[in-house]
N, C-alpha and C positions, 0 to 999 in steps of 0.2 A: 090389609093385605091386597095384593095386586098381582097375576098376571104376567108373564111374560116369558119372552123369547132370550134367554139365556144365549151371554157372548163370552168368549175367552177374554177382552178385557175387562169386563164388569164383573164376569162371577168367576174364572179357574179357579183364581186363589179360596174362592167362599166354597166350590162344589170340593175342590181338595182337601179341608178340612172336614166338611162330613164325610169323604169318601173316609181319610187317615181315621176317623175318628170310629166310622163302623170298619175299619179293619180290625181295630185294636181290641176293641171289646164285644165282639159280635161273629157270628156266623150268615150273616147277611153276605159277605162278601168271603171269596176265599182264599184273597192276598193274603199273606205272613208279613210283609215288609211295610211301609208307609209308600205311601206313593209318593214321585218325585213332583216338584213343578213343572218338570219340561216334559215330563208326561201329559202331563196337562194341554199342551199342546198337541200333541198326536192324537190325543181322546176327543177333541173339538176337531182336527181336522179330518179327522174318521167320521165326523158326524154332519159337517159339511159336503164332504165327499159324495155321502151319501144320500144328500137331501132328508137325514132326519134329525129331528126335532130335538131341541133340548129346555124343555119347560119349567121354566122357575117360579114361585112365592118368591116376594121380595114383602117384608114388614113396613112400616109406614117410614122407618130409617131408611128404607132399600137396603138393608140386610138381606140377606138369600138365606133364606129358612128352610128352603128346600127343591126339589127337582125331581123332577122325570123325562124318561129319556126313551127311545129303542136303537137298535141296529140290526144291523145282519145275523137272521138264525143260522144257515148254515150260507155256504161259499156257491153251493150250485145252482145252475140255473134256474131249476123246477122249485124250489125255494123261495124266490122272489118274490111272492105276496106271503111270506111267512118272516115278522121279526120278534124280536127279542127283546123285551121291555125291563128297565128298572126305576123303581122308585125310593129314593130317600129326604129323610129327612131330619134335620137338627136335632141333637139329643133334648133340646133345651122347650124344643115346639111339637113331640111326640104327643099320641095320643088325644088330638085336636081336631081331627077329621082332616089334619091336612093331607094324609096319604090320598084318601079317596078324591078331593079337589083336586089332584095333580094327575091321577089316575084318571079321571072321568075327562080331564081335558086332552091326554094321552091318548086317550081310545077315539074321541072325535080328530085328533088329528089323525090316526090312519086312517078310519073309516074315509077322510077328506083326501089322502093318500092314494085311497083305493088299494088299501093291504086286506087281506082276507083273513088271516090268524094273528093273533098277537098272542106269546107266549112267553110266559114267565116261569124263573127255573127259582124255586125258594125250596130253602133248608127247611126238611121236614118236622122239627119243634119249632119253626119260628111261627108262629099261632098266630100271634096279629097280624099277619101278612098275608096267611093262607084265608083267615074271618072276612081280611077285606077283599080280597081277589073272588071269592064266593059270591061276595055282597055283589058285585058287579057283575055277576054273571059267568065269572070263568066256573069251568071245569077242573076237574082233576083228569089227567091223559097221562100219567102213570110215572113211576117211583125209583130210581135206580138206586139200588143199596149200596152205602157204603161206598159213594162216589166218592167225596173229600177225605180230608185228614187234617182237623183244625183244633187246635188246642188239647191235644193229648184223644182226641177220638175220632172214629170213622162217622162219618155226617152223610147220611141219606140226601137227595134233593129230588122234590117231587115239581113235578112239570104241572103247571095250570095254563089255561088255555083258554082263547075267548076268539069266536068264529065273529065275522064283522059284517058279513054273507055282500061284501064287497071284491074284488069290483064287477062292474056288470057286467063286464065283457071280458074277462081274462083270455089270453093269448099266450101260445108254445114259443112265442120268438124274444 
């Protein structure tokens, strides 16, 4: 396995398919629909736009097994050392430690960023997700009821949260 910095021609089509894939069967995500491929474009160039990252496992094929990513928590200004992280990974290569490997490279890229909070919004039965976000250090920062509506239920989603105590000098401008 190896490393890398995820492009729109090497991996859309590979990160589209896990995205289609945990829409379908999961509450990890809370599309109803499949995603298109020319979304796939706007989702990469939101993430350029923005100077952030989008981190891949590739297999020794250079398969993409998996990814992580952040962007913008919210739109305001006072905001801006706060983003919004997700991590997935291929139904095929779960439960491998690969969350935590894509996770832990995640975190040093904002720290290298100089982002202050990194914050992740997980469905509140998704258990492996919340075991590994602990392991790392986040927190729980609290729980909105009955936020979604996926699959015939109302879906809690609990915010976790990981302070990065970066950057050194923060600035109102």
């Amino acid at each position: 396995m190896r490393i890398v910095q995820c492009t729109y021609a090497l991996h859309a089509t590979q990160i589209l398919e896990v995205f289609n894939e945990v829409i379908a069967t999961s509450t990890a995500l809370f599309d109803y629909e499949p995603r298109t491929t020319e979304s796939m474009s706007a989702w990469f160039k939101a993430k350029e736009n923005g100077n952030f990252p989008v981190i891949g496992a590739e297999d020794d094929f250079g398969q993409l097994i998996g990814f992580a990513s952040y962007g913008t928590f919210r739109a305001w200004p006072a905001y801006k050392y706060a983003v919004e992280h997700s991590v997935y990974v291929h139904k095929d290569h779960r439960g491998r430690g690969l969350g935590r490997t894509l996770m832990t490279e995640a975190i040093e890229v904002a720290r290298q960023q100089e982002y202050h909070t990194l914050v992740g919004c997980i469905e509140s039965t998704n258990s492996g997700s919340i075991t590994l976000h602990k392991s790392l250090g986040f927190t729980h920062a609290g729980t909105l009821r009955e936020a979604g509506f996926k699959f015939g239920r109302w879906l809690d989603v609990a915010f976790y949260q990981l302070i990065l105590h970066t950057p050194t000098r923060p600035c109102d401008d």
